[in-house]
TORLUMDO-216876 format. One record per residue (C-alpha): residue in one letter; x, y, z. Coordinates in pm, whole numbers, padded with zeros to 5 digits, always signed. Layout:
# residues N
AXYZ/...
This chain:
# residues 190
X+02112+03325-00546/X+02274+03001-00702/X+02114+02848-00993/X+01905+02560-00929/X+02041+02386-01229/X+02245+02080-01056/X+02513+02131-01375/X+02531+02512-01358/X+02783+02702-01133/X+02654+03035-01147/X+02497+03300-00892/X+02230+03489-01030/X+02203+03879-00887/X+01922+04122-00935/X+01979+04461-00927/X+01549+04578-00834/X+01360+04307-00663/X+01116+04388-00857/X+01129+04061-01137/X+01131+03776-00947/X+01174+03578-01317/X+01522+03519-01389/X+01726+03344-01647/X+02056+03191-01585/X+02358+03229-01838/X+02346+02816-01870/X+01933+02914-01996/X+01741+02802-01669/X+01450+03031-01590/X+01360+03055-01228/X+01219+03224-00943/X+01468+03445-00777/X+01236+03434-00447/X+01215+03081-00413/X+01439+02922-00590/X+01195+02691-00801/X+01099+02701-01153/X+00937+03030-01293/X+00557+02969-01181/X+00309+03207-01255/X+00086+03359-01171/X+00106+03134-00834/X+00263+03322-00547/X+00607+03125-00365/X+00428+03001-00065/X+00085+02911-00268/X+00326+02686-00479/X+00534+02564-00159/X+00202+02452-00044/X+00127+02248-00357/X+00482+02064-00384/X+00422+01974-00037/X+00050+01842-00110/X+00223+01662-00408/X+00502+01488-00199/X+00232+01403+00089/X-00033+01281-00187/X+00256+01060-00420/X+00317+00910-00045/X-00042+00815+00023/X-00104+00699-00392/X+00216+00486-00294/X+00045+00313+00024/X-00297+00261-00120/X-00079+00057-00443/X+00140-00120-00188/X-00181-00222+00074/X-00531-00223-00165/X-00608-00405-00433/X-00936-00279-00692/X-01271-00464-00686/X-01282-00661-01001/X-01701-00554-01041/X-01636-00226-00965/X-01289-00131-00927/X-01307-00008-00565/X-01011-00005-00407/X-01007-00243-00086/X-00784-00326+00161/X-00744-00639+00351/X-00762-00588+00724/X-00743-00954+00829/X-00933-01305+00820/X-00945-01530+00516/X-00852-01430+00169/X-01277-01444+00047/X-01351-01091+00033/X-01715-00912+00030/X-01665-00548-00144/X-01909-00274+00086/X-01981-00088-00255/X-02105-00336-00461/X-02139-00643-00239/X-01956-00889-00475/X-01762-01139-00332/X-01440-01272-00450/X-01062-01413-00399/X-00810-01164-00256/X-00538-01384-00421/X-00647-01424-00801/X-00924-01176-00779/X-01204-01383-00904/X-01550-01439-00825/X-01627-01757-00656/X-01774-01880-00916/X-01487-01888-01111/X-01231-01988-00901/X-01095-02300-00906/X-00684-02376-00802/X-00531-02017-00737/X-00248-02150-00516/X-00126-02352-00773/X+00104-02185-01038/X+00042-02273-01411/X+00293-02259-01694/X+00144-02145-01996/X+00352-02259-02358/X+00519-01871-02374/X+00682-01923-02020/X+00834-02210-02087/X+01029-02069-02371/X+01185-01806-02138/X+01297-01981-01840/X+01393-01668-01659/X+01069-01498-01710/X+00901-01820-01617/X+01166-01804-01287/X+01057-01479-01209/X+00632-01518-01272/X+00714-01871-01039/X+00827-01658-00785/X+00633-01379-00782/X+00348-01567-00763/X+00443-01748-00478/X+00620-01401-00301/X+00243-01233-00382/X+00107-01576-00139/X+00352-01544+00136/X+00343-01186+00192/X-00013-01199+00196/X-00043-01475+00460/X+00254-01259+00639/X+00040-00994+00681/X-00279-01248+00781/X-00071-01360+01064/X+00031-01024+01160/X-00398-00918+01148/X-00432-01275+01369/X-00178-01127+01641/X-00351-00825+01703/X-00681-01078+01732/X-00492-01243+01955/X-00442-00956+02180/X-00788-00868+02146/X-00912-01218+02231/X-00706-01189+02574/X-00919-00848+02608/X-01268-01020+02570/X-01112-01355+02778/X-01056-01120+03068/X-01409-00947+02936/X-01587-01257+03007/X-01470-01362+03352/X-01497-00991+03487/X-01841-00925+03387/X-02027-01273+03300/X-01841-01490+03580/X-01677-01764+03356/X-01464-01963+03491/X-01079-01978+03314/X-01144-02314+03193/X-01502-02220+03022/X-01301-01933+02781/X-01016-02095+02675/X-01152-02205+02351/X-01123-01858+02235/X-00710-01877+02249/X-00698-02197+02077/X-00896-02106+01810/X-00691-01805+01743/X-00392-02019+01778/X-00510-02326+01568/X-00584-01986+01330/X-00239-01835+01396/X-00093-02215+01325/X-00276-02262+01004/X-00138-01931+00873/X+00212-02006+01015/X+00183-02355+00755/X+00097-02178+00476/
């Protein structure tokens, strides 16, 4: 077997199979079965198991940093499935600002960005803050708009809903479209 040492050139042979811990001549210790680091007492396939829980778990920890953000009463994560950026946490019913996190009663102007006296002394920090504050805005009424066009879709759905079952006319359930699109609109301008 090669060594699993990306700057070592050797092949490792075993005479009895029955050590599967072996050390390279560059000094890496490894399993000759699997070809991963020496790991007992856990048996290859118990540990194959775990790498792959690892990789699958690192993937999900990665999604739940990219698309939650934590409760700032009780440090829940949530996620944002659509509609405005006020948010009610299920756990401990608080209500607050997706944007700047804070509680209603202390929110005041988080749309506009504030320069404190340190920023201004490094204008490329200050460039980069600027603009990450106003990324954090857009991508957040990006993904707003995308939550409104799958309303959208479902609107259609409850339009046709409505004339099947209750007999409206097409006129009498149009304001359901334009109020998703005066929605989708709004979101579009911001």
């Amino acid at each position: 077997r090669w060594c699993p040492n990306p700057l070592c050139s050797h092949v490792v042979k075993v005479k009895f199979f029955d050590s599967l811990k072996v050390r390279c001549y560059c000094g890496k210790t490894f399993c000759f079965e699997c070809g991963e680091n020496w790991h007992e007492p856990v048996n290859c396939d118990l540990l194959k198991k775990w790498i792959k829980k690892c990789k699958d778990d690192g993937e999900t920890g990665k999604w739940i940093l990219a698309n939650t953000k934590s409760c700032p009463t009780c440090n829940v994560n949530i996620e944002k499935n659509g509609g405005c950026n006020w948010v009610t946490c299920k756990k401990c019913r608080s209500t607050f600002c997706w944007l700047c996190l804070k509680t209603f009663r202390n929110h005041l102007h988080c749309n506009v960005y504030k320069t404190s006296s340190d920023e201004t002394k490094d204008g490329n920090r200050y460039s980069l803050q600027k603009y990450m504050f106003h990324f954090d805005r857009y991508m957040n009424h990006k993904k707003s708009l995308q939550f409104e066009n799958k309303l959208y879709a479902s609107v259609n759905h409850k339009i046709d809903e409505m004339q099947l079952k209750h007999n409206w006319c097409f006129a009498e359930v149009q304001f359901l479209k334009k109020a998703v699109d005066v929605l989708r609109e709004c979101r579009q301008t911001l």
